[in-house]
GUMI-365156 format. One record per residue (C-alpha): x, y, z; residue in one letter. Coordinates in Angstrom, 1 decimal, m for minus. Layout:
REM GUMI-365156
{{X Y Z} "A"};
...
END
This chain:
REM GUMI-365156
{{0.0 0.0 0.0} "X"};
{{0.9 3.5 m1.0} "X"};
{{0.6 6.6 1.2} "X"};
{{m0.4 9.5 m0.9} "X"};
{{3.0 10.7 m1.5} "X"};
{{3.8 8.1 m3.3} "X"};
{{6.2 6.3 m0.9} "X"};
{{5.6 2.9 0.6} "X"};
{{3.8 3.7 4.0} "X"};
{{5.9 2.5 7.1} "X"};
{{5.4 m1.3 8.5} "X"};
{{3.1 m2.3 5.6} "X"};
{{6.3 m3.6 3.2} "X"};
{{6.6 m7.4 3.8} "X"};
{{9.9 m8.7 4.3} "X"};
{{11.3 m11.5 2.2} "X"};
{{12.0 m14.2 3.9} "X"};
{{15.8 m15.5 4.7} "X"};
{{16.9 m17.9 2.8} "X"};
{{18.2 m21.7 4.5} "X"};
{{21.6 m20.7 5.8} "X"};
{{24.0 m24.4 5.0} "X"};
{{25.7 m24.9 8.9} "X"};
{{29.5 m25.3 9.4} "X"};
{{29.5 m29.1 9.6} "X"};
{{31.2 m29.1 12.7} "X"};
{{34.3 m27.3 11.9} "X"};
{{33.8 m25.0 15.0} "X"};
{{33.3 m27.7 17.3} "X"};
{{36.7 m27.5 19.0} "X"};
{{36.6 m23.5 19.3} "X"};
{{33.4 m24.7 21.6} "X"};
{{35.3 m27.7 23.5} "X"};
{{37.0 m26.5 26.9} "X"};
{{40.4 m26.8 27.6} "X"};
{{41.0 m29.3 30.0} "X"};
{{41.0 m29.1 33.6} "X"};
{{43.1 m25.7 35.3} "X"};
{{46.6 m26.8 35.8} "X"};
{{47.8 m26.8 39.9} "X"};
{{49.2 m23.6 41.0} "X"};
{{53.0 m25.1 40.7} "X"};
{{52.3 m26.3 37.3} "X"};
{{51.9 m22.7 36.3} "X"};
{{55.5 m21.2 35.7} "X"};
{{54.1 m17.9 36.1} "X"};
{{52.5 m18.4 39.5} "X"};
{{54.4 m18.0 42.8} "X"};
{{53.6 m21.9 43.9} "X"};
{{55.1 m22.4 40.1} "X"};
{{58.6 m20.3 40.4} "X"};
{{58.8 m21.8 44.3} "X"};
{{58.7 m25.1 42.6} "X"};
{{61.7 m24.3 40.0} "X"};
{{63.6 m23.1 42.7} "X"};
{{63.5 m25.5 44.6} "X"};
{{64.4 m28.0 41.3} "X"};
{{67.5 m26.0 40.7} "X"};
{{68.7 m26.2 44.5} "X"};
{{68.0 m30.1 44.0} "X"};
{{69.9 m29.8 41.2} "X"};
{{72.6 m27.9 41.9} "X"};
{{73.0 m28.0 45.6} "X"};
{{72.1 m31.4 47.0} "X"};
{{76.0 m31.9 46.7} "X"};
{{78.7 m29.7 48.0} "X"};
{{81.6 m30.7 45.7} "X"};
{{81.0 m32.4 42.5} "X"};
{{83.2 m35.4 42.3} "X"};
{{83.3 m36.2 46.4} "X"};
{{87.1 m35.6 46.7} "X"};
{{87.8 m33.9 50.0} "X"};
{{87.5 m30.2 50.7} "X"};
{{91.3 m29.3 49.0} "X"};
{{89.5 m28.2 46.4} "X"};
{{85.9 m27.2 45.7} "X"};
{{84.5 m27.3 42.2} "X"};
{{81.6 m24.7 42.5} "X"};
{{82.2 m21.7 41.0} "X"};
{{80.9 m17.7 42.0} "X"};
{{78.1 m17.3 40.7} "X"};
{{79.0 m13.8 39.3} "X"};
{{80.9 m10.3 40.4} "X"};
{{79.2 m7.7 42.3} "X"};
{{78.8 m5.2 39.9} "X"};
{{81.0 m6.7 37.3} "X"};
{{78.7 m9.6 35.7} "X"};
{{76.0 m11.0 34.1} "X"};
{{74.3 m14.0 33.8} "X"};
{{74.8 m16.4 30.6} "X"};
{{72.3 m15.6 27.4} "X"};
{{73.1 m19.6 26.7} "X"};
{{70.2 m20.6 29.3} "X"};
{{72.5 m22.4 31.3} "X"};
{{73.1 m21.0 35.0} "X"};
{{77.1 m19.9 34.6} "X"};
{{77.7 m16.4 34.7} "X"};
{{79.8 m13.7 33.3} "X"};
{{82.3 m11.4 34.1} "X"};
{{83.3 m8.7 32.4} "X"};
{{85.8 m5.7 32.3} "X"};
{{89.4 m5.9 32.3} "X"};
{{90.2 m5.3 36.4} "X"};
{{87.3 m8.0 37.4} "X"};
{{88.4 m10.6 35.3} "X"};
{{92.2 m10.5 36.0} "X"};
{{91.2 m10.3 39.8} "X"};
{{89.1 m13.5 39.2} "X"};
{{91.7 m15.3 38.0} "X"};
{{94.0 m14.2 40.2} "X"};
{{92.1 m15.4 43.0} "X"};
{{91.6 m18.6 41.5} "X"};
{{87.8 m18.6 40.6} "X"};
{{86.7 m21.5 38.8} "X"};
{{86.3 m20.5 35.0} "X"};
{{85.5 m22.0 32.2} "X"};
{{86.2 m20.3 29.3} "X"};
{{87.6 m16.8 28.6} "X"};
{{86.4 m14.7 25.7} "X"};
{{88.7 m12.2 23.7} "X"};
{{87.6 m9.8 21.3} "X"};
{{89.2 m9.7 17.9} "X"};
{{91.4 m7.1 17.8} "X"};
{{91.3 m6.1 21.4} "X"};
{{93.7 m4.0 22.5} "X"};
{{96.0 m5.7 24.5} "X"};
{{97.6 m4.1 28.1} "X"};
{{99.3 m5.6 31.0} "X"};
{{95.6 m7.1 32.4} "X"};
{{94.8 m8.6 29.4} "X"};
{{97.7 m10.1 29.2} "X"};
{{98.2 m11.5 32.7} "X"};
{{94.2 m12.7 31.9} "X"};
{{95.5 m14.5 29.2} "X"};
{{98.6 m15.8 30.6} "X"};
{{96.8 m17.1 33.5} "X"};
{{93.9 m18.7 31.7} "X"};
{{96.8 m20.4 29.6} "X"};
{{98.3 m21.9 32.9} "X"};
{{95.1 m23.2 34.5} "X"};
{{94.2 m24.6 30.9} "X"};
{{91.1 m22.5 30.5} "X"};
{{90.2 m22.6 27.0} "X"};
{{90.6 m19.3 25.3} "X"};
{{88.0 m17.7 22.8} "X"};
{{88.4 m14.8 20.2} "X"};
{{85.1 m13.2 19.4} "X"};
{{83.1 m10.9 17.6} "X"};
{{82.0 m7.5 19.7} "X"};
{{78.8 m8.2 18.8} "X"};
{{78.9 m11.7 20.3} "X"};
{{81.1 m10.3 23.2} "X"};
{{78.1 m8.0 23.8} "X"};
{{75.5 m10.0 23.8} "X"};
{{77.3 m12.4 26.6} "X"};
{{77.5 m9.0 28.2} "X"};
{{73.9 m8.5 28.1} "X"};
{{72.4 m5.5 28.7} "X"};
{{74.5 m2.3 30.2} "X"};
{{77.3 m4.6 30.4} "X"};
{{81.1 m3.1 30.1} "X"};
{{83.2 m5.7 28.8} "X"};
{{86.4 m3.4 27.5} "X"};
{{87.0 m6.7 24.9} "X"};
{{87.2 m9.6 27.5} "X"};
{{84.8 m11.4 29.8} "X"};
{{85.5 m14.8 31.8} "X"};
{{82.9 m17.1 32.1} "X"};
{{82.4 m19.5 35.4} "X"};
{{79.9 m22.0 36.1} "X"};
{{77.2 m21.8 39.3} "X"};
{{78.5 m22.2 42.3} "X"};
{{77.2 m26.0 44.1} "X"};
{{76.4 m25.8 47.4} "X"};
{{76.6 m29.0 50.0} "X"};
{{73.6 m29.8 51.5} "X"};
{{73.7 m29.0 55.1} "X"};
{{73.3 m32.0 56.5} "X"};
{{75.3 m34.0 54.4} "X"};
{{77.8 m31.4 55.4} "X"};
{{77.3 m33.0 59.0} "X"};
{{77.3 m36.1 58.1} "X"};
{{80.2 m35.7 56.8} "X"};
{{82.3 m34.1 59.5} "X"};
{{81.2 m36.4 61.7} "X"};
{{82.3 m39.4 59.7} "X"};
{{85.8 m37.6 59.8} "X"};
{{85.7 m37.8 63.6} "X"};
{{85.0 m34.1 64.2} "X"};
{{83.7 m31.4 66.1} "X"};
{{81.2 m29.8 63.9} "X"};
{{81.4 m26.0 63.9} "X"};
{{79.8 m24.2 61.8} "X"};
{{78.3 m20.6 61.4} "X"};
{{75.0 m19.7 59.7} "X"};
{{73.7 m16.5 58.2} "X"};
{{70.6 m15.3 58.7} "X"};
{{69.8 m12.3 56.4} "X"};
{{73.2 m11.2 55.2} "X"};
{{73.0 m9.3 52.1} "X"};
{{76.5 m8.1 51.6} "X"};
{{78.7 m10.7 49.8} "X"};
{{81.9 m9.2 51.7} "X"};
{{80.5 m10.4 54.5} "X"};
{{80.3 m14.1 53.4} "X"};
{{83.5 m14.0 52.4} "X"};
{{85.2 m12.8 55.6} "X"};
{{83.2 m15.1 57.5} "X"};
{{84.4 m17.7 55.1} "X"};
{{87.7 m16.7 55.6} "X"};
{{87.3 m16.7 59.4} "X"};
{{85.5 m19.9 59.3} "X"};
{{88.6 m21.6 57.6} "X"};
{{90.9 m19.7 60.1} "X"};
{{89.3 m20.6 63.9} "X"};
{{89.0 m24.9 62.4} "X"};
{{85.3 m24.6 61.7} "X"};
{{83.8 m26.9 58.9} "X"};
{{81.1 m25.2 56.8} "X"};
{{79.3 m21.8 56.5} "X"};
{{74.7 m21.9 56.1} "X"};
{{73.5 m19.4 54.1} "X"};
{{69.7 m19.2 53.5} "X"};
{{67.9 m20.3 49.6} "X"};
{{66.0 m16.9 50.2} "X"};
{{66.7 m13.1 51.2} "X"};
{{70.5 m13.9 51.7} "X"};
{{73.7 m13.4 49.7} "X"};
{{74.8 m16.6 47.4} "X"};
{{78.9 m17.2 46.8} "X"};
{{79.3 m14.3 44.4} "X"};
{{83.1 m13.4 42.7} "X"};
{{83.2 m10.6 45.2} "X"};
{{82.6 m13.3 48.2} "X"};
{{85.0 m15.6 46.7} "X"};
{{88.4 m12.9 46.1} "X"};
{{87.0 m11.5 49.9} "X"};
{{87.5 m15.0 50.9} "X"};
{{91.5 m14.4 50.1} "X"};
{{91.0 m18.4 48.3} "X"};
{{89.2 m19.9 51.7} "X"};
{{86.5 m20.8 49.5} "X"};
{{88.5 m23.2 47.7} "X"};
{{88.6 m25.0 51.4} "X"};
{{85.3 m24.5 52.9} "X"};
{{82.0 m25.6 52.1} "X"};
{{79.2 m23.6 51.7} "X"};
{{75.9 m25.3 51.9} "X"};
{{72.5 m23.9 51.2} "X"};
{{69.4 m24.2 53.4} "X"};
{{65.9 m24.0 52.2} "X"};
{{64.4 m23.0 55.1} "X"};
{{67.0 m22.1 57.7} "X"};
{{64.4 m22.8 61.0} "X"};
{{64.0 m26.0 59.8} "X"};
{{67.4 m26.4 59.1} "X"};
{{68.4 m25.1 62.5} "X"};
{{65.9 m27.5 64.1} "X"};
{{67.0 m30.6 62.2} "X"};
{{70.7 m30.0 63.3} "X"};
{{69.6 m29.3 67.1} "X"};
{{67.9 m32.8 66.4} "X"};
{{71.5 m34.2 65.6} "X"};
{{73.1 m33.0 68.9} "X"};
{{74.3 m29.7 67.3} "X"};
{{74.3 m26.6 70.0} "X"};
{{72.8 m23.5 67.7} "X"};
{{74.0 m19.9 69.1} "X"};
{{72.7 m17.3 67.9} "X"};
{{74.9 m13.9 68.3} "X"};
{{73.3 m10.6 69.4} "X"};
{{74.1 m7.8 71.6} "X"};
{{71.3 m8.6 74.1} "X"};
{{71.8 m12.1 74.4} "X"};
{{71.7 m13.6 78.1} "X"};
{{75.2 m15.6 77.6} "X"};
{{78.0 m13.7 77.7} "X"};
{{80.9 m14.8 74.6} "X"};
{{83.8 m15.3 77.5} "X"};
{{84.2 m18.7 78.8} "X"};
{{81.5 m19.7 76.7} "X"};
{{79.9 m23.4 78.2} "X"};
{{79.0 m25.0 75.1} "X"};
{{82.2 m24.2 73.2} "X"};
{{83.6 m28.0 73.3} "X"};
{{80.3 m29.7 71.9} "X"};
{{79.1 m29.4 68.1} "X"};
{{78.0 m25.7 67.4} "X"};
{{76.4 m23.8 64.8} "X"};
{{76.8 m19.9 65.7} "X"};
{{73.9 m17.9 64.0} "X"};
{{74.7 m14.0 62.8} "X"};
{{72.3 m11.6 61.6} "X"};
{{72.4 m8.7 59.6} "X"};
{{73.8 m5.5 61.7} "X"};
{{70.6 m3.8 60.8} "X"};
{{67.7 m6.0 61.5} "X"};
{{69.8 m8.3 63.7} "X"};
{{68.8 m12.3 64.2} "X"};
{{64.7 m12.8 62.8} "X"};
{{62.3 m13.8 65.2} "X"};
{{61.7 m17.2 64.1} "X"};
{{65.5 m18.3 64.5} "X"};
{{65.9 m16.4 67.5} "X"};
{{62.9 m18.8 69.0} "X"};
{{65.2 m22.3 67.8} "X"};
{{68.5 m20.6 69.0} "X"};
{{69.2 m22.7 72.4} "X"};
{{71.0 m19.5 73.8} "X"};
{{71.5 m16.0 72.2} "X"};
{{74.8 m15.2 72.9} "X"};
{{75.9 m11.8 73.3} "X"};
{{79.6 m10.5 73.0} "X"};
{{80.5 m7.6 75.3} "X"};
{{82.4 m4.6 73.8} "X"};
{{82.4 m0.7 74.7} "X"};
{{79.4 1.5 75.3} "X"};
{{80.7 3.8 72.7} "X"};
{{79.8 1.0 70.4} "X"};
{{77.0 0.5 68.8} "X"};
{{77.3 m3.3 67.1} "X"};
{{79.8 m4.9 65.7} "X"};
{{79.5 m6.0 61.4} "X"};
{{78.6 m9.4 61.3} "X"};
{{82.2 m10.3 59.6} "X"};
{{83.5 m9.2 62.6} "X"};
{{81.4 m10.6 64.9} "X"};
{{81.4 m14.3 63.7} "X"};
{{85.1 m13.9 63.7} "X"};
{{85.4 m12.9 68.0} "X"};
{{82.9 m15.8 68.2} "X"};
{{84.9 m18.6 66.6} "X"};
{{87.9 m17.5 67.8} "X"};
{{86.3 m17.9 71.5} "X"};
{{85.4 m21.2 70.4} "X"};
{{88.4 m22.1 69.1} "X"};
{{90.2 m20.8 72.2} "X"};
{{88.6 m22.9 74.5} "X"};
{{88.4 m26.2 72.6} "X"};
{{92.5 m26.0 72.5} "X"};
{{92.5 m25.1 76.0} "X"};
{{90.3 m28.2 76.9} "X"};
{{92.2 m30.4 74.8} "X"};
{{95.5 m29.1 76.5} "X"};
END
């Protein structure tokens, strides 16, 4: 029906029918399908339960055993796993590490990191540090590499200073702590050894490494989380007592501290308001584990709780604390005093 303009009036137009549409035939059938059941939390790399979970692979990994091969503690086989301020970790996906720039490299060496390979760029210009690097790698056969600068870079990674060489050392492998226990007391022993709970600084591990080899004691603890790990820096601080002295890693260091009380082992932890005073110290001549905190924060609350007595060290009112280098090192050397004088 027409209105009287003409025009086909509004609603009275019949639409054609739509024609039979043909369907898919079941070719979207799987965009409809779900997709399985949700994967666990540590199945899900992105997930916190997921990244706990490869941590704690690559401790299995690499730490269950403190020195690949089993032969004594003359020599350890882990290596720093990189230099404060001076590395990078490998663009290979493997765990070793890099170090880079001509004064870090030569120190490495020169303290007798464990390295792998050292990498030269063509053409580099050569001065007295690259060629003691060179002459050093040659000694220890490390295998030497000339590279590309592009290739030199990318090891570098990203804001890396190389100056045309960079040595490259596998991950450190820490013991397991009790192993570590088991293992000193197979060798007729008096276990001693010192744990760190919350030490950042790797100078600090290091000189309590270095401390640790010098009072007789057997092993330093360090923490898998919120601690410092054997860095290059720890190792040249450790003036080569890493070479001797096992570090071993803890998981969870409560648990760790609890499971070595369960062994017979006396756990000290050190802190200026401790009710034992360091002199004449009663539990010197039985296994001990002495526990140091950071000089900040001081021992957490959880490890003071499993210490069986916080010892305290006495030392001049004009002083605040001691650093915890220094304080492990009054503490073993206490120790180590009074098991000499009892065995006199």
């Amino acid at each position: 029906m027409k209105g009287s303009s003409g025009k086909p009036r509004a609603g009275a137009v019949r639409k054609a029918a739509h024609s039979k549409q043909v369907g898919t035939g079941g070719h979207g059938r799987k965009a409809l399908e779900g997709k399985g059941p949700t994967p666990k939390a540590e199945d899900r790399s992105w997930h916190v339960a997921g990244k706990r979970k490869a941590a704690q692979e690559r401790y299995e990994a690499a730490g269950g055993k403190g020195r690949a091969g089993g032969k004594g503690r003359s020599q350890r086989p882990g290596a720093p796993r990189g230099a404060s301020g001076a590395s990078q970790r490998s663009r290979s996906g493997d765990e070793s590490e890099i170090v880079t720039g001509r004064n870090a490299v030569v120190e490495a060496l020169r303290t007798k990191v464990p390295a792998t390979t050292l990498y030269l760029a063509q053409r580099v210009e050569m001065d007295d540090r690259v060629r003691e690097s060179l002459k050093m790698a040659t000694n220890r056969g490390i295998p030497v590499l000339e590279v590309t600068r592009p290739e030199l870079d990318r090891l570098a990674g990203d804001g890396g200073v190389h100056q045309g060489i960079a040595l490259k050392v596998p991950a450190y492998e820490y013991a397991h702590p009790i192993e570590l226990l088991d293992e000193v007391l197979a060798g007729d022993e008096t276990p001693l050894f010192v744990a760190l709970d919350g030490i950042t600084d790797p100078r600090n591990l290091g000189a309590i490494i270095r401390s640790t080899a010098a009072f007789g004691g057997q092993g330093v603890i360090v923490p898998q989380r919120r601690s410092v790990g054997v860095t290059a820096a720890a190792w040249k601080t450790s003036a080569g007592a890493a070479a001797r002295i096992p570090v071993a890693m803890a998981p969870n260091l409560t648990q760790t501290l609890k499971a070595l009380k369960e062994r017979g082992v006396f756990v000290l932890g050190l802190d200026g308001d401790g009710d034992v005073s360091l002199p004449g110290l009663e539990f010197a001549d039985r296994p001990v584990a002495i526990v140091v905190g950071s000089e900040g924060k001081g021992l957490s609350r959880l490890v003071t709780e499993t210490c069986d007595a916080i010892v305290s060290i006495p030392i001049s009112a004009a002083t605040e604390s001691l650093n915890a280098g220094i304080a492990v090192s009054v503490a073993l050397y206490e120790v180590a005093r009074l098991r000499a004088a009892e065995s006199a």
